[in-house]
N, C-alpha and C positions, 0 to 999 in steps of 0.2 A: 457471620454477621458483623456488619461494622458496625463502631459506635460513634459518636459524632467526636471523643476525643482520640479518635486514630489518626497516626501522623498520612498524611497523604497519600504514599506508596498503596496501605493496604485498603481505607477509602475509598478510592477510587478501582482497585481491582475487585475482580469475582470467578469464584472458582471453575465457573463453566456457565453455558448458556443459559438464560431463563429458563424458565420448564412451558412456562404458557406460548412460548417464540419460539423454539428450538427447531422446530421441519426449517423457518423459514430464515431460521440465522445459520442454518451451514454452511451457507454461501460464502460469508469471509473464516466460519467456525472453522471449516475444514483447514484452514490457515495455521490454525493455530499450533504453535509451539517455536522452534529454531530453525531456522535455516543458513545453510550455506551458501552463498549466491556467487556464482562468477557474473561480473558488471561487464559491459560494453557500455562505450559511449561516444557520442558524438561531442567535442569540446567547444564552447564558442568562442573560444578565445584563437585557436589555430583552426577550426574546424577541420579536424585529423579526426580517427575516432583513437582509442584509447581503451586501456583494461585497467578492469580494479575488482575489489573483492567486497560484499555488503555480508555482515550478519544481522541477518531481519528476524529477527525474535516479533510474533505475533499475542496477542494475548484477551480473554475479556475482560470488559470495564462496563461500568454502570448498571448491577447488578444481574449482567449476563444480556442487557439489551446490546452492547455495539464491541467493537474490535477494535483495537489498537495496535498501533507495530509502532516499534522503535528499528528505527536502520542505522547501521553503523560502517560509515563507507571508510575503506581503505583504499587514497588513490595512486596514481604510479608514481605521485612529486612526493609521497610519503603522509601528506596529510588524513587524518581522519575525521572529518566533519561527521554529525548525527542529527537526522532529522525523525519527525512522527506521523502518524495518519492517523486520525478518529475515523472511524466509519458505525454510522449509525443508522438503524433500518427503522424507515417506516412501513407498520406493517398491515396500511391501507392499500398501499400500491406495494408493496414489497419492494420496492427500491431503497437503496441507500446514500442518506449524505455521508461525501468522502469528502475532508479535507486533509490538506498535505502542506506541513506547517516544516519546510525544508530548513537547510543550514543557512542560506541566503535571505531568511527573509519572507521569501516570496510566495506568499501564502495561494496556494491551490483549491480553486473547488472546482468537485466533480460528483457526479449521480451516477452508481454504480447499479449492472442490473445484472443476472445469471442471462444466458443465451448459451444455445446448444451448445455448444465445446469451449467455454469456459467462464468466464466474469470479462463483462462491457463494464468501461468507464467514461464518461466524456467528460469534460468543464472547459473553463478555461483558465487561465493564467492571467496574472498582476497584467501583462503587458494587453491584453486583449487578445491573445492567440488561443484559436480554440484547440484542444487536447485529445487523445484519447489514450486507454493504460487500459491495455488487453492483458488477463492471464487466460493461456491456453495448456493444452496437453497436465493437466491438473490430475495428479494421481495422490496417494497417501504419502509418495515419498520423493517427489522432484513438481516442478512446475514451468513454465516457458513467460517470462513477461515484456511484454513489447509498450513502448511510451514512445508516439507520433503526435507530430504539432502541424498545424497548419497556422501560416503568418494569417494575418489578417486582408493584405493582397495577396492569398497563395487560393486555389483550388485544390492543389493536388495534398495529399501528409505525405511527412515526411520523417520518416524512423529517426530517433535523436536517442533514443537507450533501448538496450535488451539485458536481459538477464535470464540466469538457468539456475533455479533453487531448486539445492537438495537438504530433504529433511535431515537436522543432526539427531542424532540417536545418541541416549545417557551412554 
């Protein structure tokens, strides 16, 4: 139990999911704890793609209603930028707002939902490009996640990141 003079950190977290939401919060819950990520990416500065390495630490916040990650990228020029996601569920529709509040800036919204074989996301981006950030093959200890954009003249997505998280064990 928090008290209103806890410094931030512990405020803001919570030990596990609400008890009154919990069927409907596994969706990002099953996320929760470290991972390992090998990164793919597409760069838009060369448009090459490129390798780097994220520790996505997931976790809950606001007394067990929503999910947070912190990501911590390691890229091949050596830099480590850290960005965050809230994801919060409403649990009329059982959908979730996602936003993704990156190193850039460029603050992301997306509505996440469960679908057979993993977690949908769509939004779009600062720029007007619509999104999506698929996790697939989702087990207790590895995950598959794919993030496609489509320009705003484009029809077709187009793959711009993947990653393969594996759960880190104490």
């Amino acid at each position: 139990m928090t008290t209103t003079s806890d410094p931030m950190p512990v405020a803001l977290t919570a030990a596990g999911p609400h008890p009154d939401l919990q069927d409907m919060l596994d969706l990002y819950g099953q996320l929760v704890g470290v991972w390992d990520v090998d990164n793919r990416y597409l760069s838009p500065t060369d448009d090459q793609w490129h390798r780097g390495t994220v520790v996505w630490t997931f976790g809950w916040i606001l007394d067990g209603r929503a999910v947070q990650d912190v990501m911590r990228f390691r890229f091949e020029d050596g830099s480590t930028p850290t960005g965050t996601t809230m994801r919060l569920l409403d649990p009329a529709t059982e959908t979730w707002t996602v936003v993704w509040f990156p190193p850039s800036g460029q603050v992301c919204t997306l509505v996440g939902r469960r679908v057979p074989d993993g977690i949908y996301q769509e939004g779009t981006q600062t720029d007007g490009c619509t999104i999506k950030w698929i996790f697939t093959e989702i087990t207790p200890d590895s995950f598959h996640w794919q993030g496609y954009v489509k320009d705003t003249d484009e029809s077709d997505w187009r793959l711009e990141q993947e990653m393969h998280g594996h759960r880190r064990r104490p």
